[in-house]
N, C-alpha and C positions, 0 to 999 in steps of 0.2 A: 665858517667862523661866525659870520650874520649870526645864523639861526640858532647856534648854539649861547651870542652872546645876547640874545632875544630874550631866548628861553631864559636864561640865567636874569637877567633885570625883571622877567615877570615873576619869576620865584622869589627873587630879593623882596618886591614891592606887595606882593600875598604874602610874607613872612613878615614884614614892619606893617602892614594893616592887621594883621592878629596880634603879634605884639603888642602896637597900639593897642589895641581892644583891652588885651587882658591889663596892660598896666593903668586904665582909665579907671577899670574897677578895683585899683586896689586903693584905699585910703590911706593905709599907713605905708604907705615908700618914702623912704625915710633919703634914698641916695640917687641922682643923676647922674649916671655915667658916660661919660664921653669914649671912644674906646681907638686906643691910638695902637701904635705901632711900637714897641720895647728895641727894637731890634736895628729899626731905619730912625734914620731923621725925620719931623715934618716935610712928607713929599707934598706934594700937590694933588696926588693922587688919592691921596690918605686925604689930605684935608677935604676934596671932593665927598670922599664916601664918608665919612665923618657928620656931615651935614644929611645923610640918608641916614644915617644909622645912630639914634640916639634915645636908650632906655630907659625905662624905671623899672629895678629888678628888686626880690626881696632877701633881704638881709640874710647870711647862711639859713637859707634855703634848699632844699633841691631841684624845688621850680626855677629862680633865679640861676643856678649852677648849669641847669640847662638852657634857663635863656640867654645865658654870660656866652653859651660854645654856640650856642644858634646864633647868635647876633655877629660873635667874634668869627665864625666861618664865612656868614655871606658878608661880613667888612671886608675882607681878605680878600673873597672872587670878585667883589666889588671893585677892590681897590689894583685888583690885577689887571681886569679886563680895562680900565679909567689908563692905565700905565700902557698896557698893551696897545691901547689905540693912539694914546701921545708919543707912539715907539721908544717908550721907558722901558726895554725887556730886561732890564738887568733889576728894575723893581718891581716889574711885572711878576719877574719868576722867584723874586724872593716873599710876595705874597701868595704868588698861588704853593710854595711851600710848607708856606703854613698851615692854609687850609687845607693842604692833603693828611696836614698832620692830625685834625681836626675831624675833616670827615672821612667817612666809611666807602664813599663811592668811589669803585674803582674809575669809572668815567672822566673823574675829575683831574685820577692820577696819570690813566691815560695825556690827558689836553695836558697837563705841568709836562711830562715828559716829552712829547710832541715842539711844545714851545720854544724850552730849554734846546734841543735839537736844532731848532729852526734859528735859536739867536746864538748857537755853538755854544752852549754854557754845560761842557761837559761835565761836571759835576753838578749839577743842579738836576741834568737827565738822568745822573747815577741814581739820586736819591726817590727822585720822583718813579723810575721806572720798578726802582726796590720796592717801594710802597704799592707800585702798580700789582706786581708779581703777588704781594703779600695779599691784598686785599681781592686779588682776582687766581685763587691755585689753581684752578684748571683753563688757565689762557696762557697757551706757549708764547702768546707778542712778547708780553716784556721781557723773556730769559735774552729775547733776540737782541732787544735792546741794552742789554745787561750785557750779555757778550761783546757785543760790538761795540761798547762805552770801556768796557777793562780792555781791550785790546788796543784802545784810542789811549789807553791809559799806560800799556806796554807790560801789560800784567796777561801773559802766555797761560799759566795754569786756571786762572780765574774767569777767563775770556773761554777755556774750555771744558771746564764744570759749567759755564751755564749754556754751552754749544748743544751739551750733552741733555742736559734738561730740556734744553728747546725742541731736541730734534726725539726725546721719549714722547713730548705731549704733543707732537704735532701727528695730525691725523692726516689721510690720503696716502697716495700707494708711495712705496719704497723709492721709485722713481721720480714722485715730484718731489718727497723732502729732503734727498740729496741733492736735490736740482734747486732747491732754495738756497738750501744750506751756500750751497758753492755761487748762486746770484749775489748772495749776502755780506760774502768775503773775499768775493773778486772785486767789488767795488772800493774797497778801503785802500788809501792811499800807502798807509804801510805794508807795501807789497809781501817784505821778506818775512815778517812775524805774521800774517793774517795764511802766508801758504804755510808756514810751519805748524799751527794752532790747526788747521784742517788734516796736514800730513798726519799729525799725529792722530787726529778723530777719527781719521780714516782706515789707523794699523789699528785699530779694535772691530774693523768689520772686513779683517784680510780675505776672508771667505766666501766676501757677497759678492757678486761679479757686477751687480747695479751698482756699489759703492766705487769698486774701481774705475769704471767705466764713468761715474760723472767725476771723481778726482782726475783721472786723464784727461778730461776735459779741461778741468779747471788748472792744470798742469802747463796746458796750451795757451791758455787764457793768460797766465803769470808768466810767459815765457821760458819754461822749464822743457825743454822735449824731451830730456831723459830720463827725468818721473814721469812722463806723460806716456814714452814709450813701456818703459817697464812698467808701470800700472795697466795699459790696452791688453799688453800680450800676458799677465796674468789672467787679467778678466777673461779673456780668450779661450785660456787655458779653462777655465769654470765653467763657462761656458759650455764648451764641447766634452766636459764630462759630463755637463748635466742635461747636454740636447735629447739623448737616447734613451731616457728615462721619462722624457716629455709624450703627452697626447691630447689631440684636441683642441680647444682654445687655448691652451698652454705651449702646445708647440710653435704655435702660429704665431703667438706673441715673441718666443721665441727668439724664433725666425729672425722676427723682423728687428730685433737687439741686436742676435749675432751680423745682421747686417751693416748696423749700424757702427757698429764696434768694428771691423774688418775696414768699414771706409773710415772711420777715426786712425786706426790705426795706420792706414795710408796716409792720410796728411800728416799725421805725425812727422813718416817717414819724410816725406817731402817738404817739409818744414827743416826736418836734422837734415838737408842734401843730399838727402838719400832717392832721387830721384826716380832711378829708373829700376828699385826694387819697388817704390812705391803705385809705379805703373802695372809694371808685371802683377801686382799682386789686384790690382783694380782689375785687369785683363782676366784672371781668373775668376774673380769672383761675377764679372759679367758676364761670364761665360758659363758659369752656374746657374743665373738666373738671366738669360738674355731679352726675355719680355719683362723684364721693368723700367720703365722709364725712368723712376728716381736715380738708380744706380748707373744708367746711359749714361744719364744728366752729371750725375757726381765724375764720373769717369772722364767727360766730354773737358770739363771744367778740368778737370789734372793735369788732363793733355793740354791743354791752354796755360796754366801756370809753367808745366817743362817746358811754353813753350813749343811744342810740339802741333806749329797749327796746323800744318793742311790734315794731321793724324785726329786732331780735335773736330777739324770740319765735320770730316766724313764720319765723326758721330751726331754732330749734330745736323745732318745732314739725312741720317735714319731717325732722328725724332720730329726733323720736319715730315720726311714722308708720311712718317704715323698720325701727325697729325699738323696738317699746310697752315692753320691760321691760330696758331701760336706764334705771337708776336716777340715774345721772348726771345725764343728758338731764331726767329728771324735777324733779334738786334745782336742775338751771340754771333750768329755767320756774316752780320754784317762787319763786325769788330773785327771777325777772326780772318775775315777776307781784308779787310783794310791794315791788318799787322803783316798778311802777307802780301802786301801789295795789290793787291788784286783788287784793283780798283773797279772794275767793270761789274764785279759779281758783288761787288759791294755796294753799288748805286742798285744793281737790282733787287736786292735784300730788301734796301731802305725803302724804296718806290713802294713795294708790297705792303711793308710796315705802317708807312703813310698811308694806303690806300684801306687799308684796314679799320681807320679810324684811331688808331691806339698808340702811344708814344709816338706823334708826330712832331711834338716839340725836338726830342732828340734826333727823328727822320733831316730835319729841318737840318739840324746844327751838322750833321756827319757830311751830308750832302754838299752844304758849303766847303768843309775841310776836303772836299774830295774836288772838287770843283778849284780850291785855291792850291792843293796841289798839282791841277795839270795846267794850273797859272792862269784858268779863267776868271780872273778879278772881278769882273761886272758880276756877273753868274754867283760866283762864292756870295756876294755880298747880297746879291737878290735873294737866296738861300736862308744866308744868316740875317736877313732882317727879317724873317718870317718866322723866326722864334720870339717870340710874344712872351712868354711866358713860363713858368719852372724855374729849373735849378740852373739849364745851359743860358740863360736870356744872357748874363752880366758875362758868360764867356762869349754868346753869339757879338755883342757889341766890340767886348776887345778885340776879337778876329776878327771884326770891321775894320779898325782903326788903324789895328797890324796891318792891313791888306791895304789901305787907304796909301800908307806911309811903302809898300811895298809896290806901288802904282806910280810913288816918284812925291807923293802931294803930303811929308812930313805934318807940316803946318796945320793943314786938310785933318789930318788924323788927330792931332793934339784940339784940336776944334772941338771935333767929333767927342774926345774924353771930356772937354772942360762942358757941356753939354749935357753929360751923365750924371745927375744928381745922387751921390752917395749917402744913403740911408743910415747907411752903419762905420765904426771907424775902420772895419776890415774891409768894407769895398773904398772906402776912403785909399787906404793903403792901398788895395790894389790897384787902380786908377795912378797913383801917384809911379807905382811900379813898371805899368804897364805902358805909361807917356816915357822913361827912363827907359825901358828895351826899344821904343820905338828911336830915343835920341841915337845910343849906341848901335845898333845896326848901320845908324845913319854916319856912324863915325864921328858925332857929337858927343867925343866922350866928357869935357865939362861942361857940356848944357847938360848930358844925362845925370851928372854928379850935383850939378847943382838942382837938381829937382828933387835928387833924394835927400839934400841937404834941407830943403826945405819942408819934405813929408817928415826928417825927421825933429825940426823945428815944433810941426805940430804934433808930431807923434814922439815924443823922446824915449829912448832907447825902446822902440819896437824891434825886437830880433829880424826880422822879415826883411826889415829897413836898414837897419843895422849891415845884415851881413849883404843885401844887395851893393851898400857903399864899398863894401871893403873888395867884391868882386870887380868893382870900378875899378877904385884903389889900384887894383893890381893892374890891371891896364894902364893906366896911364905912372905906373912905376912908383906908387905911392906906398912902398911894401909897410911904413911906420902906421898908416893908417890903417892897413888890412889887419895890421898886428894886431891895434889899438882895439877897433871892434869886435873883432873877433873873440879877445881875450875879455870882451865887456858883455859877452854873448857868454861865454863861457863863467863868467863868475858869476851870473844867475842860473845858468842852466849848465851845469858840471857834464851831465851826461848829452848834451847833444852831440851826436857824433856828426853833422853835417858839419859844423863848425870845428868840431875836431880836428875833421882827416881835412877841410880846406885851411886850417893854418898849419899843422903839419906838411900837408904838399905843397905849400906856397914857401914855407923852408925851404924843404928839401931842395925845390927846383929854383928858386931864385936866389939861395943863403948857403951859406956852407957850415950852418947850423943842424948837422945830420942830426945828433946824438937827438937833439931837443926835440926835431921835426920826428923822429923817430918815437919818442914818447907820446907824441900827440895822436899819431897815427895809431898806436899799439890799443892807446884808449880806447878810440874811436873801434877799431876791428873786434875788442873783445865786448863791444855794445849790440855793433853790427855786423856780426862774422861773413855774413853772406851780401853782403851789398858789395857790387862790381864796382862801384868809385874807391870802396876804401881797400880793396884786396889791391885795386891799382896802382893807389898810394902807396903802401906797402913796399911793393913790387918797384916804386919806382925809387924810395927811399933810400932801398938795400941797396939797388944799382947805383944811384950816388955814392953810396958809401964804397965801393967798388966789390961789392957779395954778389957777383953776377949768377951764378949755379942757383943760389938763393932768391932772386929777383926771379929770374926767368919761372921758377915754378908757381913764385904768386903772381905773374904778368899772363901763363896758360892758364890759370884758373878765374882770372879774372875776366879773360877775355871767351870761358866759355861759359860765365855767368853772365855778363852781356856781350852780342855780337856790336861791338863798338869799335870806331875808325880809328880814335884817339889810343884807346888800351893797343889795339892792332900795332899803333906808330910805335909806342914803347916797348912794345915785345921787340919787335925787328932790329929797332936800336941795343937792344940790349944784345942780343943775337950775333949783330953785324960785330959789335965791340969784340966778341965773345973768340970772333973769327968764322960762326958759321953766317957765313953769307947765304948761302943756298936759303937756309930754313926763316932770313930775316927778309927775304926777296918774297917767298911764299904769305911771309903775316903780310909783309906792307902790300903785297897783291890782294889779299884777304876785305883790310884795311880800305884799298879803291873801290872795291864790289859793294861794300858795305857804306860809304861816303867818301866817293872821291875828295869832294871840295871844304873836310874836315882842312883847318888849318893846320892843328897839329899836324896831323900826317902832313899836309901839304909842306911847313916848313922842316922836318925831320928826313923828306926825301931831298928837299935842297940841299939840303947840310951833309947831307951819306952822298948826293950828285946821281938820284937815281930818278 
């Protein structure tokens, strides 16, 4: 912006030294023109350029007629660039308007619409990027801008006449311009008209299998899996009629789409809970290509989202062999041995990792967490203090302070936080959070309450902070307060379902307000159909309400989306109620193997005397 506004003062100051010149030699100038603004008040910014810009021109002329639009254009970038820099954008962008109207350079129409952009003054980026378009026809930028300003505008057909232009003049293979297209319009806030406006760009190229394949993409991206799915397995379909017609570098390229496309279309599946079709179908296609590492790799990772670790190891466990000092490969089996417990083979991972030289900040942090859970305190902390630096440093200290307060020495720990100097208001916050799990562990539940009463003094209504108080709240039986925040979370953010399904099941289970807690939950579930807290809710809702048949089928599905102690306690209950004891014996068995010393379970076997 410098150089451009350089450039632009040395142009001004060479166009008023020739000016000057010529009006010195004219004898008969009969008029002094000052040349102001029609349109704005005297700004300050005008009255600056005003004092640079002041003529002697000759009476209808056509020299004059041209000096009137040369003088009146550099007033305008003059008085933009004077407004722009005193962060006046609102009459910054109504002179550089003018001047686009003025001059001929697209450049200039570019910077108006760039501006307008940057101070949000969608219509001022309308005008500017139309005049962009006009003065520059073979540059696809502006149609881009033109789409994406009608679409900000909620104008569906207009936003797609210029989609359509953008994506005629842009140049490069079929692959990168749907691949902008869909970077372009996955970012706009209006989710449901920016995937409609593509949906529809997209049923004019039904036949291209690159078209569908990055709409399935972008299907994923909007949280749509069902266009996502049904667009993969057409592309699929095109695909494999047009493989055998291929040769040469065509094939090979191919190849490596239909590849692409088959593991899309796995996550896909795996995304809709369609799990273990989405496995099977990674299994085959590794098995067609078993020397490639990308697709081991893609596979390795699936198996790790079902869940499926020690089956995920032992694929990453063939791309170590292939290749030992892959440091990656080393922190996935570190991970995937510490989700299985297996702690021994995950200190060896990490050792290697460190010795490697390469991610040893993260070597650092896992090492502690493995060390504080076989309770050697001194050790974990000697660990976590040797993360220095990165992204784990501000979690390596919290899991000091945790461990500190877990050693017996509270005070010790809250020390150790008021110590940490917070940069930002988000580690602000978390500090503030982090001293509150250390109170309540300690069973200070109003020291822990009033800490967050005072984060959120300084922080007022932080969600973060907000719903930590109301999780207090319910602890110490304060259900009008959990009510209170939650519903204050919820009137700025409609759709969070964390907040959702926790005043929903703070209903259900402490209120004999099913009907309502049952509405909150329903929300929540149809935001996040597959999250195991809110299928539990659900689950636990229905059984309040006494729909036991109905409870128990979302309390098995919940608890085989996470193996949890808590969902385990409420299945059993529901079960034991039901009269099958046997099969309520079996979960709350399940339940101990998984966390014995969960409370729920532990109070819900009191209460059944088992």
């Amino acid at each position: 912006m410098r150089k451009m506004f350089r450039l632009l003062v040395v142009c001004v100051v060479l166009g008023l030294a020739f000016m000057t010149a010529c009006n010195k030699s004219s004898q008969n100038a009969e008029q002094k023109t000052s040349l102001e603004s029609n349109e704005l008040g005297s700004t300050e910014a005008e009255k600056k350029a005003s004092k640079f810009i002041q003529v002697k021109i000759y009476k209808n002329s056509k020299i004059a007629e041209k000096h009137q639009k040369a003088s009146d254009l550099m007033f305008n970038i003059m008085a933009a660039e004077i407004a722009g820099h005193r962060q006046d954008m609102k009459g910054s962008i109504a002179y550089y308007l003018k001047a686009i109207k003025i001059s001929n350079d697209d450049k200039l129409a570019e910077r108006a619409t760039r501006i307008s952009l940057y101070a949000k003054d969608s219509k001022g980026a309308l005008i500017a990027s139309k005049r962009w378009a006009e003065l520059s026809p073979k540059n696809a930028e502006p149609h881009r801008f033109i789409a994406i300003l009608h679409l900000r505008k909620g104008e569906k057909e207009k936003s797609l006449i210029e989609l359509k232009q953008y994506y005629k003049m842009l140049s490069g293979s079929q692959k990168d311009r749907f691949a902008r297209i869909i970077n372009i319009y996955s970012q706009e806030t209006n989710r449901k008209l920016a995937f409609d406006v593509v949906k529809t760009f997209i049923k004019e190229h039904g036949d291209n299998a690159i078209a569908l394949y990055a709409f399935s993409r972008f299907a994923m991206q909007m949280r749509n899996p069902k266009d996502a799915l049904s667009s993969i397995n057409k592309a699929i379909g095109l695909m494999r009629k047009n493989k055998e017609s291929l040769s040469g570098a065509n094939k090979v390229r191919a190849k490596a789409i239909w590849h692409r496309a088959q593991l899309l279309r796995a996550q896909i599946l795996m995304a809709s809970g369609q799990k273990k079709r989405a496995i099977n179908e990674m299994h085959k296609i590794l098995k067609s290509n078993p020397k490639s590492r990308g697709i081991r790799i893609s596979y390795a990772r699936l198996l790790s989202e079902a869940k499926q670790y020690n089956q995920a190891r032992l694929q990453f466990e063939v791309l170590l062999k292939q290749k030992p000092s892959d440091t990656d490969i080393l922190y996935a089996l570190a991970i995937l041995s510490l989700e299985s417990k297996k702690l021994q083979a995950a200190t060896k991972y990490l050792k290697k990792m460190i010795n490697s030289g390469r991610r040893q900040n993260e070597g650092y942090y896992y090492l502690g967490l493995i060390a504080e859970e076989r309770r050697r305190y001194d050790a974990a902390i000697s660990w976590l203090a040797k993360v220095r630096q990165g992204d784990r440093q501000i979690d390596a200290h919290l899991r000091i302070a945790s461990i500190m307060s877990k050693k017996g020495d509270v005070e010790a720990a809250r020390r150790f936080l008021y110590q940490l100097k917070p940069r930002t208001k988000r580690l602000e916050v978390r500090l503030y959070l982090a001293e509150a799990d250390i109170l309540n562990r300690a069973n200070r539940l109003q020291d822990a309450m009033d800490v967050i009463n005072n984060a959120l003094n300084v922080n007022p209504k932080h969600f973060d902070l907000l719903y930590a108080r109301a999780m207090m709240a319910e602890k110490l039986n304060r259900i009008d307060m959990v009510e209170r925040d939650l519903k204050a979370i919820l009137k700025k953010s409609p759709k969070n379902s964390q907040a959702l399904n926790a005043l929903g099941y703070t209903l259900a289970d402490r209120t004999k307000r099913y009907e309502e807690a049952l509405s909150y939950i329903k929300r929540a579930l149809e935001i996040s159909p597959n999250q195991a807290a809110i299928v539990d809710s659900m689950g636990w809702v229905l059984y309040r309400m006494g729909k036991y048949k109905e409870s128990v089928v979302y309390l098995r599905r919940a608890l085989k989306l996470d193996n949890n102690a808590e969902i385990a306690a409420h299945l059993g209950e529901v079960l034991w109620v039901m009269g099958n004891k046997k099969q309520a014996r079996i979960a709350w068995s399940q339940g101990k193997k998984i966390n014995k010393k969960n409370k729920t379970l532990q109070s819900t076997l009191k209460r059944f005397k088992q």
